[in-house]
N, C-alpha and C positions, 0 to 999 in steps of 0.2 A: 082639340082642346088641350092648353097646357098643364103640365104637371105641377109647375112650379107653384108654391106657396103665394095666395092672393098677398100678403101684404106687401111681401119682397117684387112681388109683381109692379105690383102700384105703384112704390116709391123708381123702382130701375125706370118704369114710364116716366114718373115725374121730374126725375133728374134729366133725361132726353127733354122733353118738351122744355124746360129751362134753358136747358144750356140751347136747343135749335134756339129760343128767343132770343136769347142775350144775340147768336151768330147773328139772326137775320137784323135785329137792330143795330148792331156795331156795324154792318157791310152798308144797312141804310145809311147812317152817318156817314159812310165812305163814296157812297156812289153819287156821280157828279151828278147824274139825270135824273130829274125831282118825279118821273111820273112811277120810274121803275126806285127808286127811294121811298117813295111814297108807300108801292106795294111791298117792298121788302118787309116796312114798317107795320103795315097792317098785318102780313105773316108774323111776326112779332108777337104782335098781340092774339091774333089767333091761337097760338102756341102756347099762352101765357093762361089765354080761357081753355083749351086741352089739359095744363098743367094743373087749372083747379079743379078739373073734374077728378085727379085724382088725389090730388087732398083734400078734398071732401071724402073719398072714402077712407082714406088714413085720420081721418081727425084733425088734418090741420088747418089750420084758418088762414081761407084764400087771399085774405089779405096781406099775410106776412109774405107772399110771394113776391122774389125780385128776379126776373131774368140772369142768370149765370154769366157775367162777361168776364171772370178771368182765371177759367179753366185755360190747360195749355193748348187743347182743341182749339178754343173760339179765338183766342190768341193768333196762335199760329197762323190761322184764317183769315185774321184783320189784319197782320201783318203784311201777307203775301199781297191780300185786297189792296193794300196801300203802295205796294211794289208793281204790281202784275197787273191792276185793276179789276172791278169786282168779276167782272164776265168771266175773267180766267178762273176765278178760284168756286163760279160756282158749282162745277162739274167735281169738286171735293163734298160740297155741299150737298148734293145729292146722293155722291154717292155713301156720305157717315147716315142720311135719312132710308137710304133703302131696306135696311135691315128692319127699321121700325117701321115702315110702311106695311113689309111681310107682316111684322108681330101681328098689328093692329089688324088685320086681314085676315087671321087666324084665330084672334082671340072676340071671341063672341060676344065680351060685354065694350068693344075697342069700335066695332062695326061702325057706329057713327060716324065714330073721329076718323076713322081710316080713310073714310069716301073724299075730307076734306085733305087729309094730310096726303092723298093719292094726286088731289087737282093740286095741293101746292109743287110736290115732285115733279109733272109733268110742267107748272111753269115757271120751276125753277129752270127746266128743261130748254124750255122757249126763251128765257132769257140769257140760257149760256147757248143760243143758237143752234141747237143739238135738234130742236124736231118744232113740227108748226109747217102748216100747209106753204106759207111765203118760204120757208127756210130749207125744205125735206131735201128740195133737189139738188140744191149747194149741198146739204151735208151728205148725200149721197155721194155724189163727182169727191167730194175730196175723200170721204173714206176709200171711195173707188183709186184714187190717184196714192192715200198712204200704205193700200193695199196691195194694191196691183201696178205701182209704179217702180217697179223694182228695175228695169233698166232706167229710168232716170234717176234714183238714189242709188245706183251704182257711177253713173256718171257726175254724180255730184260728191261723191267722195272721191272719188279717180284726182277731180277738179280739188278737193279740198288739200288731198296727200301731196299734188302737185305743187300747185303755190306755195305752203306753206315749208316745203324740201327744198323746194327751187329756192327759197328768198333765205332759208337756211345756209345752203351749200355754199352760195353766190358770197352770201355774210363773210362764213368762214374762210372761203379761197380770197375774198378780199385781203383779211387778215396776214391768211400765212400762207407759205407755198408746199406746207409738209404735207403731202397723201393720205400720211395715217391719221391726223388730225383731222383732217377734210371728211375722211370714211366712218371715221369712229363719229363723229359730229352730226351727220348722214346719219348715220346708220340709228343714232339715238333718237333722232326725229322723226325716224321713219316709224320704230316701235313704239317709242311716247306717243306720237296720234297716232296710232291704230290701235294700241291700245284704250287711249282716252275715246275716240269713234265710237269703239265696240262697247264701250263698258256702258258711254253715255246711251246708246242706242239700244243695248239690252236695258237700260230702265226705264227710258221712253218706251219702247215697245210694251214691257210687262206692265207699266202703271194703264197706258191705253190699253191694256188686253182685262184688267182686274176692272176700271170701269165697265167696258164693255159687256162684260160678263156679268157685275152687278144690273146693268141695265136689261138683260134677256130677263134674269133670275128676277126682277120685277114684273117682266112680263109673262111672266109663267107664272106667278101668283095672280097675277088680275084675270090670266084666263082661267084659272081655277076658282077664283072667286067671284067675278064678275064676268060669265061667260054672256050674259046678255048682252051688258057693253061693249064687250071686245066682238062678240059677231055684230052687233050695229054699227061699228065703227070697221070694221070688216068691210059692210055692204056701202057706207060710203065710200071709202077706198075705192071700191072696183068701181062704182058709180059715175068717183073724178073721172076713170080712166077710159069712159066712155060707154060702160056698159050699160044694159038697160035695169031697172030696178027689179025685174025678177031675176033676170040673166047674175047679178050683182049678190042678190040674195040665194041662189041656188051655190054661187061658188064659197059665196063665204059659211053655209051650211053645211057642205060638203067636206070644208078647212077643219071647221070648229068639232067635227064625228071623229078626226083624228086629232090627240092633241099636240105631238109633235109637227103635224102639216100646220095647225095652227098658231104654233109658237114660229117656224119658222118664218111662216107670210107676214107675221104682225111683227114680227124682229124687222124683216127687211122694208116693210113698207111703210111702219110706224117709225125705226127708226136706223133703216138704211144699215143695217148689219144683219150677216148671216153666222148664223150661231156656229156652222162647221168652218168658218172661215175668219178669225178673228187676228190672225197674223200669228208668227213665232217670235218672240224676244231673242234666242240663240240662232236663229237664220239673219235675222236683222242684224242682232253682232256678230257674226261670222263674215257676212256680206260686204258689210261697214270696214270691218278687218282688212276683208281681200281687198276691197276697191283701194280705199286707203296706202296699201304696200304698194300695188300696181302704179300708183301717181307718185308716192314719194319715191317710187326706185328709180323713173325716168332720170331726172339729175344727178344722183348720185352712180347710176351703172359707169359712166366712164372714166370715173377714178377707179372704181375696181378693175378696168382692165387697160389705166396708162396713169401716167402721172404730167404735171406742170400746164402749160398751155395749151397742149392737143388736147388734154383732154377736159380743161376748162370751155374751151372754144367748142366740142363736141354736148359737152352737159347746157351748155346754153343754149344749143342750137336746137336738141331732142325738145329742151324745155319749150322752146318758143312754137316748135311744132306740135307741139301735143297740147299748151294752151289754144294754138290753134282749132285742131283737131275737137277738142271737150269744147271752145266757144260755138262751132258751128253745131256741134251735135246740140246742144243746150235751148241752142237757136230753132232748132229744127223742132223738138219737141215743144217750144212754146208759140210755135206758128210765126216767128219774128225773121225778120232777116240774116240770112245766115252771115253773109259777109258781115255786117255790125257785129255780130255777135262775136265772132272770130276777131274782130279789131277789136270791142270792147275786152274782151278776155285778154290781149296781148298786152293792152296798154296797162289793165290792172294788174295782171301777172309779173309783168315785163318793168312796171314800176316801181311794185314790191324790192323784185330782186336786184334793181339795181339800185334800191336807194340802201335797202340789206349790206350789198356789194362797199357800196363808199366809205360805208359804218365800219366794215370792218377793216376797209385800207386804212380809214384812220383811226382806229385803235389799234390796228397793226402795228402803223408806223409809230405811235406814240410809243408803246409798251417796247416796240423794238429802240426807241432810244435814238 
């Protein structure tokens, strides 16, 4: 039971319930498919009948109520909706509602509305593709793959430092024949992306770790407040998976006795995350980092240890073998053919840099006069 003063209560509810209306009806206006438009739109208006339950205990008359559409929240959201489209941005949407899901779940005169604003989070859930019996297993394999795919987003930054050094270096040897320009030139492209890599990838990582983590923290309210649910939906889980209906009911009785056994089975099965395994944001950027240096130093190492044509003809060659090398490995993790794969990376690789290359023979020669 909260401490906080009912009236300041009621109105902080009321301002949520508004402004989620205004969000879910401005994403309606935005989303192309009229069935999932449709239900954004009636979440809307559910929100809008939450909002007068609490102006009626404030006094104010439900009628003067208008959905909130130009807070910088609901903004920002229609924005990206219009950029990103709606799917991307509803996993924002869920997670500005979790907080108030808890409230409502804790606050004993909220209990009603909670059960409703509970089913709209779980599908808002389902229509940003995150959980739903059709969906679970896709969203399992790929958490699995952004988790535990760390030899492949090491080799796909190896590939990114690579290309994008190699079509640098190639630019600038086109240009001019000075070493130290060539190295200094190098050498900035090598730490500008690795640094951009890491910074970008420590905020990907943190933003999907801060979701993630609001989504258990939901789930560990609903097993504290709805333990009947969360073990009946328990017992169907094991059920799908072939158990028999007491076999199904004995395990998920057994979960729900402990409550972290039971936060973690309903994390991983409801929604394919382990609560001690959510990723690190500074391994991510560190890794991103290393892989990154390792591919941008291939082309540049033989200016560091010759100058002019040997070692132009040496940094092309390392280059062309190591797009090699990251095409067939690439190939190999995606089950594709490894020769294509090795050709395709050569050609795009080998394209870059030599079109880089001509660019800068003729800005070379221009500027040279």
């Amino acid at each position: 039971m909260t401490t906080e003063v009912p009236g300041s209560r009621y109105r902080r509810y009321l301002r949520a319930e508004l402004e989620a209306a205004g969000a879910y009806m401005h994403l309606s206006a935005i989303e192309r498919d009229p069935k999932r438009a449709a239900r954004l739109w009636e979440m809307g208006l559910a929100e809008l009948r939450h909002a007068r339950t609490w102006a009626e205990k404030l006094g104010i008359d439900p009628r003067q109520l208008k959905p909130t559409r130009y807070k910088i929240r609901t903004s920002t959201v229609g924005l990206a909706a219009r950029i990103f489209g709606v799917k991307r941005v509803l996993p924002w949407v869920v997670r500005s509602k979790a907080d108030g899901v808890r409230a409502y779940a804790r606050d004993p005169e909220a209990r009603e509305i909670a059960h409703e604003e509970r089913s709209h989070h779980i599908e808002l859930l389902e229509m940003a593709g995150a959980v739903g019996p059709s969906e679970r297993a896709s969203l399992e394999k790929g958490l699995l793959a952004a988790r535990g795919g760390a030899v492949r987003a090491a080799v796909l930054g190896v590939n990114d430092g690579l290309v994008s050094n190699f079509s640098l270096v190639m630019g600038v040897a086109g240009g001019t024949t000075d070493p130290s320009i060539i190295v200094l030139a190098g050498a900035a492209g090598l730490f500008a992306g690795a640094f951009s890599m890491a910074a970008g990838e420590y905020v990907s990582v943190r933003s999907q770790r801060e979701v993630y983590e609001r989504l258990i923290e939901l789930e560990r309210t609903e097993l504290a407040e709805w333990p009947e649910e969360e073990e009946a939906e328990l017992r169907e889980i094991y059920k799908s998976k072939g158990l028999t209906g007491e076999e199904a009911a004995a395990v998920a009785g057994r979960l729900m006795a402990d409550p972290d056994a039971a936060l973690d089975a309903m994390s991983r099965e409801e929604l394919g995350l382990s609560p001690s395994d959510l990723g690190s944001p500074w391994t991510a950027a560190i890794s991103s980092f290393a892989a990154f240096v390792v591919g941008a130093s291939v082309p540049l190492l033989p200016f560091l240890l010759g100058t002019g044509n040997p070692a132009l003809v040496v940094s092309a060659g390392l280059s062309v073998l190591a797009l090699a090398i990251v095409g067939g490995a690439l190939a190999l993790m995606t089950s594709r053919n490894v020769l294509w794969g090795m050709t395709r990376m050569l050609i795009a690789g080998g394209a870059a840099a030599a079109v880089t290359f001509m660019v800068g023979r003729i800005v070379g020669v221009s500027l040279g006069g």
